[in-house]
LOLUM-968352 format. One record per residue (C-alpha): residue in one letter; x, y, z. Coordinates in steps of 0.001 Angstrom, whole numbers, padded with zeros to 6 digits, always signed. Each point is the difference from the previous one (the first is absolute). Layout:
aXYZ;...
//
This chain:
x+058740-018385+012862;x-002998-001855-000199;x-003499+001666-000763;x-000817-000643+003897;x+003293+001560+001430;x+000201+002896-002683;x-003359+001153+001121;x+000618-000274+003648;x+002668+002021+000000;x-001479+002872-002192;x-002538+000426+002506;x+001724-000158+002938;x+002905+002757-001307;x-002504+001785-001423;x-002169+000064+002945;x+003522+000851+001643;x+000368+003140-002200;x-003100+001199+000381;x-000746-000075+003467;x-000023+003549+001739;x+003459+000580+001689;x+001792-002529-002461;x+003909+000290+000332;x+001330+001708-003089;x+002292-002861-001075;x-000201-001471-003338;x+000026-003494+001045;x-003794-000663-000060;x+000427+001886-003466;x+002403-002393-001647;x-001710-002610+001534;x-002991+000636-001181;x+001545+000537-003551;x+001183-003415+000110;x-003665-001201+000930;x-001402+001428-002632;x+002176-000405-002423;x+000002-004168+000572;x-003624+000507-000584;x-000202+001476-003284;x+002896-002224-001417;x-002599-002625+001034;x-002991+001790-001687;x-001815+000555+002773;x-001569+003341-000933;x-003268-001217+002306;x+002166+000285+003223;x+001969+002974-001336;x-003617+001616-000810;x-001132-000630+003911;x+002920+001421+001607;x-000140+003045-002200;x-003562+000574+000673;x+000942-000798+004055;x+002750+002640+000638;x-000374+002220-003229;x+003343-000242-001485;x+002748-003170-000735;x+003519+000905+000247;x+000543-001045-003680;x+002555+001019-002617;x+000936-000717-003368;x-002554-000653-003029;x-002031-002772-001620;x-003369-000899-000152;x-000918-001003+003413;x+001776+003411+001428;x-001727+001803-002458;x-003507-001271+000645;x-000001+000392+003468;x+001394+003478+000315;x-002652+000807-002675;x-002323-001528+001178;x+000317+002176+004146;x+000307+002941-002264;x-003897-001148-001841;x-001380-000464+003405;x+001285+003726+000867;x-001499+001024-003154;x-003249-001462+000547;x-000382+001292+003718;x+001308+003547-000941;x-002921-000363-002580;x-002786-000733+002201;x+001051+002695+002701;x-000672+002139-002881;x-003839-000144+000787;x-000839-000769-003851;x-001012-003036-001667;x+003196-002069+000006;x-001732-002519-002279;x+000549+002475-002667;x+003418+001776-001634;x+001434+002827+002568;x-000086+003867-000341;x+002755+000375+002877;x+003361+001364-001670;x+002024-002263+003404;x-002358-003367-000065;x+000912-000244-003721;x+003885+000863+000462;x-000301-003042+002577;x-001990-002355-002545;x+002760+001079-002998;x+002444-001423+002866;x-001846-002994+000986;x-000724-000822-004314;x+003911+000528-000882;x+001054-002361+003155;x-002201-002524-001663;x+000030+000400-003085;x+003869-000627+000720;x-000383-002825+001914;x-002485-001855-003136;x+002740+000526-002384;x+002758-001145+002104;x+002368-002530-001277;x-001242-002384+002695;x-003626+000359-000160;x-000453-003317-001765;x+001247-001660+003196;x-002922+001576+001801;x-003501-000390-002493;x-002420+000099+002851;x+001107+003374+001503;x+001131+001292-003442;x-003929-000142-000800;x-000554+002248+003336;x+002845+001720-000361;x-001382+001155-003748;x-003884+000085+001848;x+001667+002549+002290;x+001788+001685-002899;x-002716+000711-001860;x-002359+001070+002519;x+002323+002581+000710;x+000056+001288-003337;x-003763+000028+000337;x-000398+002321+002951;x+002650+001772-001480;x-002082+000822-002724;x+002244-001284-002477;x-002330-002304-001493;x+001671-001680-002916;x+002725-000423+001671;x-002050-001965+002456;x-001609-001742-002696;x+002947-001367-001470;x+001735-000798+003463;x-003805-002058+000480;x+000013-001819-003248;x+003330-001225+000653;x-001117-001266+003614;x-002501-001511-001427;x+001373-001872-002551;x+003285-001498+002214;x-002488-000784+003050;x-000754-003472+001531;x-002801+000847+002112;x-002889+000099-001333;x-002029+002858+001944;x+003522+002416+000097;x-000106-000866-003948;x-003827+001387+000263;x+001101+003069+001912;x+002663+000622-001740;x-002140+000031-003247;x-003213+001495+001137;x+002368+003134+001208;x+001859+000529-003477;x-003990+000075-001140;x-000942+002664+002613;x+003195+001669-000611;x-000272+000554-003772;x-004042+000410-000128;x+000743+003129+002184;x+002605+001163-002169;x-002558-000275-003068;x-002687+001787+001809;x+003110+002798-000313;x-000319-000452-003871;x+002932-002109-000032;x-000775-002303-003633;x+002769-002267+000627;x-000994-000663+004029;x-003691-000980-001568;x+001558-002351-002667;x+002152-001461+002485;x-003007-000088+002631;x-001927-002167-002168;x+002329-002624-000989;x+000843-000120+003686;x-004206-000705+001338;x-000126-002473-002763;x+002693-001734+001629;x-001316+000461+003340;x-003480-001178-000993;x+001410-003016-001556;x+002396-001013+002214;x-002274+001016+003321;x-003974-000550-001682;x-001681-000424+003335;x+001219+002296+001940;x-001969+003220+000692;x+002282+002190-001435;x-000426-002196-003391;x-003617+001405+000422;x+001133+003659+000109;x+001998-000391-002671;x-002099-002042-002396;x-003269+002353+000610;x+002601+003030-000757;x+001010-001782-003503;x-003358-000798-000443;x-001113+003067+000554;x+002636+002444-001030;x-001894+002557-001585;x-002410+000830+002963;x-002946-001449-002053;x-002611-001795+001896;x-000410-003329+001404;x-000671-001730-002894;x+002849+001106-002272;x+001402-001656+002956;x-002584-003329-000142;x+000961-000227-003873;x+003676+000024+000462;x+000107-002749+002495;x-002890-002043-001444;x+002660+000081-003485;x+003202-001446+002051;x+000760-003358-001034;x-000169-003250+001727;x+003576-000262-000872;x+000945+002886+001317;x+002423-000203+003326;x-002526+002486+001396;x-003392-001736-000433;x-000975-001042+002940;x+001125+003399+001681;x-001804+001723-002754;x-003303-002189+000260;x+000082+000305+004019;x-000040+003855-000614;x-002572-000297-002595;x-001973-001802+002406;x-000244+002401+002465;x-000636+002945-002444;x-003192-001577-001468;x-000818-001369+003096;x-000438+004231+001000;x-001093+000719-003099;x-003283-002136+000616;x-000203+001260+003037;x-000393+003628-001155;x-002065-000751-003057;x-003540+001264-000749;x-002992-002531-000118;x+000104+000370-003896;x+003520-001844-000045;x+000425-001764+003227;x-000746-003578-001845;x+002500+001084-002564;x+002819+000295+002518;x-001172-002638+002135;x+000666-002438-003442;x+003468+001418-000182;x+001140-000237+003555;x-000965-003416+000486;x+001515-001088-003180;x+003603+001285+001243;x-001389-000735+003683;x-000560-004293-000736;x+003524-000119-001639;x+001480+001688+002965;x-001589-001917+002260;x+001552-003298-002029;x+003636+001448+000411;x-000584+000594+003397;x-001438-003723+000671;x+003034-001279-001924;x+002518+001643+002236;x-001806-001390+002938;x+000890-003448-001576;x+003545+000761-000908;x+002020+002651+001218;x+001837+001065+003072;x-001182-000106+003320;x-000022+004285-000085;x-001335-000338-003591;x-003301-002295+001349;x-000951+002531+002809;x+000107+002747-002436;x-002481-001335-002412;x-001919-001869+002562;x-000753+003192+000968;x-000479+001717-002885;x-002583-003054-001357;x-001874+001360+003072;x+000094+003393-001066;x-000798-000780-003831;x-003167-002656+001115;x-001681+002894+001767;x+000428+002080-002828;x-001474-002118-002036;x-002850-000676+001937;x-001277+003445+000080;x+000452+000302-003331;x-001869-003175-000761;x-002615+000248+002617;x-000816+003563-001193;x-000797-000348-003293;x-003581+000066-000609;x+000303-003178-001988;x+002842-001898+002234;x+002071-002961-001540;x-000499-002331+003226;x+002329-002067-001358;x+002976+001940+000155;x-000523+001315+003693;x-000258-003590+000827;x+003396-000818-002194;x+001592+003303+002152;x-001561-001573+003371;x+001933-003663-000984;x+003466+001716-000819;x-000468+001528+003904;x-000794-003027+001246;x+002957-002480-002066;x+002289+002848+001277;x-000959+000466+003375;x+000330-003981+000514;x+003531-000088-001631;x+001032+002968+002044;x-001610-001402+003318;x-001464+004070-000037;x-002771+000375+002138;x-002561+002417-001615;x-002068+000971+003028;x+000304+004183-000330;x-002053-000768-003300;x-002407-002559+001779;x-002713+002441-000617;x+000843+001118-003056;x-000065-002931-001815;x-003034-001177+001573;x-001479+003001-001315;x+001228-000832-003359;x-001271-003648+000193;x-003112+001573+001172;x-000229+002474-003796;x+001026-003193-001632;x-002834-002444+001365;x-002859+003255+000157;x+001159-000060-003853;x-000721-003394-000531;x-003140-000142+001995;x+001493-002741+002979;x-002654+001235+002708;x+001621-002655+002299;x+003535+000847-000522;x-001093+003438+000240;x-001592-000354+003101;x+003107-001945+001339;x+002428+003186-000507;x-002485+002553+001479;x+000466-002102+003440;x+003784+000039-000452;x-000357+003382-000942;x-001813+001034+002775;x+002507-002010+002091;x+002957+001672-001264;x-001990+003810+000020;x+002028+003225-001100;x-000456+001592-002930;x-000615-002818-002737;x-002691-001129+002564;x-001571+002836-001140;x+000931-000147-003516;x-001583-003261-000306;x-003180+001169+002152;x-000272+003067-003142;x+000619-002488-002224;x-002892-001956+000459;x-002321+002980+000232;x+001320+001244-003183;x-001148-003605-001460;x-003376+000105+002082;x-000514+003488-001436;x+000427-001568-003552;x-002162-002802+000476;x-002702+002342+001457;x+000155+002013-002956;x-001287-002590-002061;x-003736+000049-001533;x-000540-003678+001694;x+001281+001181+003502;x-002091-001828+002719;x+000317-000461+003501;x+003085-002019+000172;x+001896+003073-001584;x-001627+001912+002265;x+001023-001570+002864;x+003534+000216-001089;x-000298+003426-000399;x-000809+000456+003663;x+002569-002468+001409;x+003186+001462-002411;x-000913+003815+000524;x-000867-000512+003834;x+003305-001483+000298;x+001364+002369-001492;x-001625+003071+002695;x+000581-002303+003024;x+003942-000563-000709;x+001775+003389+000919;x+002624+001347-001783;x+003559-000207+000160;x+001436+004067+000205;x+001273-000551-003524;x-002366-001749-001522;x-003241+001882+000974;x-003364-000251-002318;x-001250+003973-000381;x-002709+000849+001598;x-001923+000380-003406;x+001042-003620-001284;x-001543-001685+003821;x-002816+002048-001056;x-000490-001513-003189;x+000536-003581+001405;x-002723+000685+002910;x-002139+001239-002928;x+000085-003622-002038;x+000300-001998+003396;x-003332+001730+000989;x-001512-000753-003840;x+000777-003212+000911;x-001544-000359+003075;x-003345+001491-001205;x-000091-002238-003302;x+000221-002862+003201;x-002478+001453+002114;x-002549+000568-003000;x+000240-003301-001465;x+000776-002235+003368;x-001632+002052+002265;x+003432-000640+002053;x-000512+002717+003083;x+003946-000634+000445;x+000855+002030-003458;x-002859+002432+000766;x+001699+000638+003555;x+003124+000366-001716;x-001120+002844-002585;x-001710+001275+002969;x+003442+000639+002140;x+001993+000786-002864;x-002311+003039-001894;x-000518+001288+003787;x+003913-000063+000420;x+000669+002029-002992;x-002702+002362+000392;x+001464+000742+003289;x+003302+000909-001557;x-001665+002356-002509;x+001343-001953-002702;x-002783-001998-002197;x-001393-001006-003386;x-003145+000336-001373;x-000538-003205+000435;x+001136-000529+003288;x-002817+002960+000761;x-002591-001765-001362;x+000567-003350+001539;x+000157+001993+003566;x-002939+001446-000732;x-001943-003264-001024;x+001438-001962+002647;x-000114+002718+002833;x-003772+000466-000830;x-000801-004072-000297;x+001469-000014+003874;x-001909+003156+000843;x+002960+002707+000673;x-002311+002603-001795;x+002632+002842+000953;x+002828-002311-001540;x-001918-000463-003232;x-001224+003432-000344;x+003707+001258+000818;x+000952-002185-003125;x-002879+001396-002335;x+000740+003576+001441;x+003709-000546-000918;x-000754-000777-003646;x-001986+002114-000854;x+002662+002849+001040;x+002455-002375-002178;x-001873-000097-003319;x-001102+003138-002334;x-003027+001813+000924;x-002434-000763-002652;x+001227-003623-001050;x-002466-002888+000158;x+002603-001673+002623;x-000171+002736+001933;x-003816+000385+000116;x-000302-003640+001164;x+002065+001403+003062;x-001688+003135+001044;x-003231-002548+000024;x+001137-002751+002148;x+002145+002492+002066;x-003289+001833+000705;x-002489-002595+000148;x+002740-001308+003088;x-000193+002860+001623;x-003810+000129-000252;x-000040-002353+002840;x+002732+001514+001913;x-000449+003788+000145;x-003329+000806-001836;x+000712+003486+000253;x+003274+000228-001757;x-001395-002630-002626;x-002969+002947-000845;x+003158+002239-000288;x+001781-001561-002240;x-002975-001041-002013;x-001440+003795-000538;x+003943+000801-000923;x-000191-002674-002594;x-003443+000739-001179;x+000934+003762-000747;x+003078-001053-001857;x-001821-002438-002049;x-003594+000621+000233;x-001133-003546-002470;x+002555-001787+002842;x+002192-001528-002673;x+000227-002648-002583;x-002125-003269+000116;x+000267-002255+002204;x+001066+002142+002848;x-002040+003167-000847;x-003261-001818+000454;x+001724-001778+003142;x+001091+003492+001168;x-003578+001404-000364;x-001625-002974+001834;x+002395+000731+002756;x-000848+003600-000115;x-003619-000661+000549;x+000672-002097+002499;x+001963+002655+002037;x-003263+001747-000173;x-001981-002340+001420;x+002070-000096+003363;x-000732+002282+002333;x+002491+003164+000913;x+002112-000430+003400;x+000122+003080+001928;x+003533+001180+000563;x+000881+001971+003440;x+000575+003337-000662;x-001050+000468-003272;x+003535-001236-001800;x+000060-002523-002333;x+002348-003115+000534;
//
């Protein structure tokens, strides 16, 4: 019959049989015999497959491959589900005396079925059929078996990714009959991962393996850095090995002191540029799949190699601007739109031109920056107070530092932060600190009241956290006093003076302005605190605020004593 027919009527007798109530006559039987049997003299083991897996059993008879294969192939399938109704890991050899009588059933149908006379006829399913086999074997726990019945799948198989299967098994297979202490499974192992590496270099299972031979010993990553960095460009493996290398010092510089970071940083981008190359070649030239695999990872390796570059304390501009032109030439050719790293490589142009000293082009990608916002907004907005910091630092600092100062760091207290990416409370502190040095160095040398406003709100803020500097004290103090809050500036003095070491010329200079303050607001208290001081340190203290002390002393005296009701002393 043809294909068409033959399968028609399997189903429909078949269907027949099985239906609930079914006369007992052996027509539908035979017929269904017949169906079948049309259909594997045709080599139709696809259709055969189906209507095993639809009604669980084929009226079949006889031997051969195709009989064989499917009868082994029901009695896998039982194997496999009696295995996972176990409740263990049925990715891993069984324990259960019944699942492995049914998987020594399932391997011997198979295994029978591979080495039958007509199993040429059939290559495609032979390759299953041995697939099957040996993964059987496997969760049997007869593991060289398996490997062998895997190498030989392997090695007669047309498809490419059963062929891959078939081969990355044997490997599992015989790498846990090693870790057994099996010599012969590891010698066997390792002639197999070569293979598989070789034949199969990009895969990620090429990684595994390749970091494993690399690294056989357990030693650390860079036994593992010097084996790869010694494979040959020859080598079938290179480009799997130099992808893996890639990624290993790519970590490695991540995780590396200050002491050595420029060290690693020369050695990743060395590997890192030629990668990059073989990736932008493949863009040019190879398969549709192929391009959108290293168009992507160019994108990966250009980022990488941007924070490398662009952290260095010395950075080589012109290879982040070599990385940026790869991502561009590849993004073109691949019509790829980059927008999810919009703001990250504006941020990167923005390092690059802040390098370089391009205030206009800099000032260009802080608008699209703030445009775009998120978290390299912010970067960027760090950035440049990081490089206002530096040029404040410098012995010819004037007011045009200065006034970067205040706009960088006040950008950077304005702008909150994103959950994840939150300043401490003690780095903002440090910021307001230089934004409000900033501000004063303005209002003293401008007079601009706009900075001294600004230091104004922002030492008044901080104080009323309780968290402060010195500094920030003192310019409260100064300021608070200038615009007459007396009880502000003496609060300030008062505060200091309880911060620094009794004793300490610092600290003398605060008991004297904190009590000359309070002088004018509660004279009482101020003749208090003076007679306390004066019995503690009866010459008042060290020059110039012991003579400054005494002069306030005798001018306590002169003022005359305020009756207080009831006899009690404020």
């Amino acid at each position: 019959m043809p294909v068409s027919d033959a399968r028609l009527l399997g189903v429909l007798t078949m269907r027949e049989g099985s239906r609930p109530g079914a006369t007992s006559g052996k027509s539908p039987q035979r017929l269904a015999g017949i169906a079948v049997g049309d259909l594997i003299s045709r080599g139709e083991v696809t259709h055969v497959l189906d209507l095993l897996r639809r009604f669980g059993t084929l009226p079949l008879g006889g031997d051969g491959f195709i009989v064989g294969y499917v009868r082994g192939l029901l009695a896998y399938d039982n194997a496999r589900e009696a295995h996972k109704q176990t409740g263990g890991d049925s990715s891993i050899p069984t324990d259960d005396a019944a699942v492995a009588r049914k998987y020594d059933a399932a391997a011997d149908l198979l295994r029978g079925a591979f080495e039958a006379d007509d199993a040429r006829s059939f290559q495609s399913e032979r390759a299953r059929a041995g697939l099957s086999w040996g993964l059987s074997a496997f969760y049997r726990g007869h593991l060289l078996e398996a490997a062998k019945a895997l190498e030989k799948t392997a090695t007669i198989a047309g498809d490419e990714k059963l062929r891959e299967e078939a081969l990355w098994m044997a490997v599992v297979a015989l790498d846990r009959a090693a870790s057994a202490g099996n010599e012969e499974a590891r010698q066997w192992g390792e002639r197999l991962s070569t293979l598989y590496v070789t034949e199969f270099p990009s895969s990620e299972r090429a990684a595994v393996l390749l970091l494993r031979q690399a690294d056989a010993s357990k030693a650390d990553a860079e036994h593992a850095i010097e084996v790869l960095f010694a494979v040959e460009p020859s080598s079938p493996i290179y480009q799997a090995a130099r992808r893996h290398l890639g990624r290993l010092l790519y970590r490695k510089y991540r995780g590396a002191p200050s002491s050595r970071r420029d060290a690693e940083a020369a050695r990743f981008l060395r590997v890192a540029e030629e990668l990059l190359k073989m990736d932008e070649d493949t863009v040019a030239d190879g398969t549709p799949e192929e391009k959108s695999k290293a168009a992507q990872a160019v994108i990966v390796r250009v980022r990488q190699i941007l924070d490398v570059v662009l952290s260095s304390r010395a950075p080589e501009l012109d290879r982040a601007d070599r990385a940026l032109d790869t991502l561009d030439r590849v993004a073109n050719e691949m019509g790829m739109g980059l927008g999810d790293l919009e703001g990250e490589l504006a941020y990167r142009r923005l390092q690059i031109a802040l390098a370089r000293g391009q205030d206009d082009r800099v000032e260009e990608l802080l608008v699209e920056l703030t445009r775009i916002g998120g978290r390299f907004a912010r970067a960027a907005e760090r950035q440049m107070y990081r490089s206002a910091i530096e040029d404040w630092s410098k012995p010819d600092a004037g007011a045009d530092a200065a006034r970067r100062l205040v706009r960088f760091g006040g950008r950077v207290l304005a702008n909150p932060d994103d959950p994840g990416d939150r300043l401490s409370q003690q780095a903002l502190l440090g910021v307001a600190d230089r934004v409000i040095e900033g501000a004063m160095y303005l209002w003293d040398d401008e007079q601009d009241e706009n900075m001294r406003s600004l230091a104004m709100r922002l030492t008044e803020s901080w104080f009323k956290k309780g968290v402060w500097t010195e500094y920030m004290l003192r310019v409260l103090a100064q300021l608070s006093e200038q615009a007459g809050k007396t009880r502000q500036a003496f609060e300030a003095w008062n505060t200091l003076s309880a911060a620094y070491d009794p004793g300490e010329e610092t600290w003398f200079e605060a008991r004297y302005n904190a009590i000359r303050l309070l002088v004018d607001l509660e004279p009482e208290r101020a003749r208090e605190a003076m007679t306390q001081h004066r019995v503690l340190y009866p010459s008042y203290g060290p020059e110039p605020f012991g003579e400054k002390l005494r002069a306030l002393d005798a001018r306590l005296e002169l003022l005359p004593s305020v009756p207080v009701p009831g006899g009690e002393r404020p």
